[in-house]
C-alpha positions in Angstrom: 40.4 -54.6 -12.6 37.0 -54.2 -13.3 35.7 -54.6 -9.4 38.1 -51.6 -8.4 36.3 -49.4 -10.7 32.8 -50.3 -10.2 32.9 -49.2 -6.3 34.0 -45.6 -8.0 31.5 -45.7 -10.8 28.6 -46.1 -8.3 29.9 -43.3 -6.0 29.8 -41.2 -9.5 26.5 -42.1 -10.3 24.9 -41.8 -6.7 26.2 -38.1 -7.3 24.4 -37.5 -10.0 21.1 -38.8 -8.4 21.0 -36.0 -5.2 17.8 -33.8 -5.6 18.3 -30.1 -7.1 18.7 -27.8 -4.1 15.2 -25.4 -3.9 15.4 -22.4 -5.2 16.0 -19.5 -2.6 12.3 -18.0 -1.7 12.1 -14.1 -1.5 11.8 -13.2 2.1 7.8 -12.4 3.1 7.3 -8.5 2.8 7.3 -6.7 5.8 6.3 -3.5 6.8 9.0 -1.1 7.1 7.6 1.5 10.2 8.2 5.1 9.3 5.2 7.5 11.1 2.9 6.9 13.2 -0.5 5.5 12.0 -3.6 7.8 12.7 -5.7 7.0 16.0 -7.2 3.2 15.4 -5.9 3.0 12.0 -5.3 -0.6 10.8 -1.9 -1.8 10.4 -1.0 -2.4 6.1 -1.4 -6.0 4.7 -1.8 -8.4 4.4 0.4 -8.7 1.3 -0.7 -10.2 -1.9 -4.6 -10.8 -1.1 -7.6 -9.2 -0.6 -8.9 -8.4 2.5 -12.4 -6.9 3.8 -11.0 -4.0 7.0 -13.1 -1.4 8.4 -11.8 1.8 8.7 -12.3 4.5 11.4 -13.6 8.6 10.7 -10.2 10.4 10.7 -9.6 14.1 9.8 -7.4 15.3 6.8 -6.1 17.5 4.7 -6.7 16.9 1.2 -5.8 18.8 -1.9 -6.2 18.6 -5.9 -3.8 15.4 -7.6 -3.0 16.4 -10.8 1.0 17.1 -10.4 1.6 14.3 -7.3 5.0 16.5 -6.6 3.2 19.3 -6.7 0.0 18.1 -4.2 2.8 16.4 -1.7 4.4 19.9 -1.1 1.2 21.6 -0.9 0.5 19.8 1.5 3.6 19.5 3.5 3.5 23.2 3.5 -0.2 22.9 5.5 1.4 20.2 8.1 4.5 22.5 8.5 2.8 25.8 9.0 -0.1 24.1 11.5 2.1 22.2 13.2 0.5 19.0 12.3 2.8 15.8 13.0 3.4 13.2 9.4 1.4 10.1 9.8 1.6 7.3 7.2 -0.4 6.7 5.0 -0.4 9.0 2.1 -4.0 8.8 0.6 -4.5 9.6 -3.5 -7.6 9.0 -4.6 -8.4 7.9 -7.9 -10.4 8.4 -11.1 -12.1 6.0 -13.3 -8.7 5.9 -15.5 -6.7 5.0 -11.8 -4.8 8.6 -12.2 -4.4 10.1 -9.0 -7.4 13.1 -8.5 -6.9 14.3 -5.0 -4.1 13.6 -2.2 -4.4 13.8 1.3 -2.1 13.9 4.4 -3.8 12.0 7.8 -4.1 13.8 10.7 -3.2 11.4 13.9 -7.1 11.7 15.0 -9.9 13.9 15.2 -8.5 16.1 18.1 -5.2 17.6 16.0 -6.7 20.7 13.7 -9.5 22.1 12.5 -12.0 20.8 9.8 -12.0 23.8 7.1 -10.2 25.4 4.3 -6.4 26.2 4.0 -5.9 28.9 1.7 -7.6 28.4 -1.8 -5.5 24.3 -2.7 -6.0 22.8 0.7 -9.5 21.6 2.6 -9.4 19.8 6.0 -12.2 17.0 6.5 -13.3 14.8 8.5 -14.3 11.7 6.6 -16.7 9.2 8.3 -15.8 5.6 9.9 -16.2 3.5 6.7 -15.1 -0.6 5.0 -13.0 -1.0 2.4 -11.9 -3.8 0.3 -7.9 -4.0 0.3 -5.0 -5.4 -1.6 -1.7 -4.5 -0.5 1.8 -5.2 -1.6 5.7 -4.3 -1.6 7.1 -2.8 -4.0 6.3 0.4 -6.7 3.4 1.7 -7.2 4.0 1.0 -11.3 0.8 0.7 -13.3 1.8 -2.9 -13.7 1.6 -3.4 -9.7 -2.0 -1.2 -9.5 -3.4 -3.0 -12.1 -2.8 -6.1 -10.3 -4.0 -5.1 -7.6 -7.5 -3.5 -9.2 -8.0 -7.1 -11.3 -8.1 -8.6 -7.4 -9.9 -6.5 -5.9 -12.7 -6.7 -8.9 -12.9 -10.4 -8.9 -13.6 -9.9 -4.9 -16.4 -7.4 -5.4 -17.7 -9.3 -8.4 -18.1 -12.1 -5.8 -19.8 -9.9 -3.4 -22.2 -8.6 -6.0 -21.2 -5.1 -5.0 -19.9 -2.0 -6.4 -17.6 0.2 -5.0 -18.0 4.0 -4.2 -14.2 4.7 -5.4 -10.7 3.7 -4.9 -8.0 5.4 -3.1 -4.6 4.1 -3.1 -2.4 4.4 0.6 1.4 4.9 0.2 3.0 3.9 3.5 6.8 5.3 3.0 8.6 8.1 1.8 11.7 8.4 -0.2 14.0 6.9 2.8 12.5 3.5 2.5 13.9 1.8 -0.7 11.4 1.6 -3.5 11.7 -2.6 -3.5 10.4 -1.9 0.1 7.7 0.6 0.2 4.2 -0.3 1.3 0.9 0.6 -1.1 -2.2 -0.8 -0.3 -5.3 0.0 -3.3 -9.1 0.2 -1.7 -12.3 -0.7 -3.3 -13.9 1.9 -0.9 -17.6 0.2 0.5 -21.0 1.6 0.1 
């Protein structure tokens, strides 16, 4: 009797030896598309590093942050009334505390609009060709996610021995894009 169950006993056993099966891994991020990005204007990521790009002069219209619902429609009103098409991205700049201080909506290039001022909230620029230092990821833009983000991009300038002029951070979708999904990329902006 005992040679009928050892065959069965092994077969149990064996079962118990087959690896775990790996955990499922979270799909890489990828950029969800929604407007056009201004003349020459780098494509976001890559995600979860720092990366030196160099940015082109581009024209846009930029307004006081304080309320961030408040600057959006400000300056959706100033696309909508000059006829200027939506690009992505959304630029905020930030203070020393990484509150947003301005906003500013990217003209496709140079040749849409006028540099000037819009009423007394609203002033189109044109801001010079210039590097930046970026970190970009998927996800909210929660303090927990720009924080991460910053702490990167320090240890990279640290490295370099530089300081940075400012940081602006670039929001690449709107409210159709689900919030797991959405695009931000924070910028040590280069001297």
């Amino acid at each position: 009797m005992k040679k009928r169950f050892f065959p069965l006993l092994v077969l149990l056993s064996a079962g118990g030896l087959q690896a775990e099966p790996e955990p499922a891994k979270e799909p890489a991020p990828v950029y969800v598309d929604e407007a056009p990005l201004p003349k020459g204007w780098p494509q976001p990521g890559p995600y979860d590093e720092v990366v030196e790009k160099k940015y082109p002069a581009y024209r846009a219209a930029f307004t006081g942050g304080k309320g961030e619902t408040l600057a959006f429609w400000t300056l959706f009103a100033h696309i909508k009334r000059k006829d200027i098409p939506m690009t992505a991205p959304v630029e905020m700049g930030l203070d020393a505390e990484d509150k947003q201080a301005s906003m500013a909506f990217l003209y496709q290039s140079d040749e849409v609009g006028n540099p000037g001022q819009d009423g007394n909230k609203v002033e189109v620029r044109d801001v010079p060709a210039a590097p930046a230092l970026s970190y970009a990821w998927q996800g909210t833009d929660s303090k927990e996610n720009i924080a991460k983000a910053k702490a990167a991009l320090e240890a990279s300038l640290g490295q370099r021995k530089v300081e940075p002029k400012g940081f602006r951070l670039l929001g690449y979708n709107g409210p159709g894009t689900p919030r797991a999904k959405r695009t931000w990329e924070l910028q040590a902006l280069l001297k």
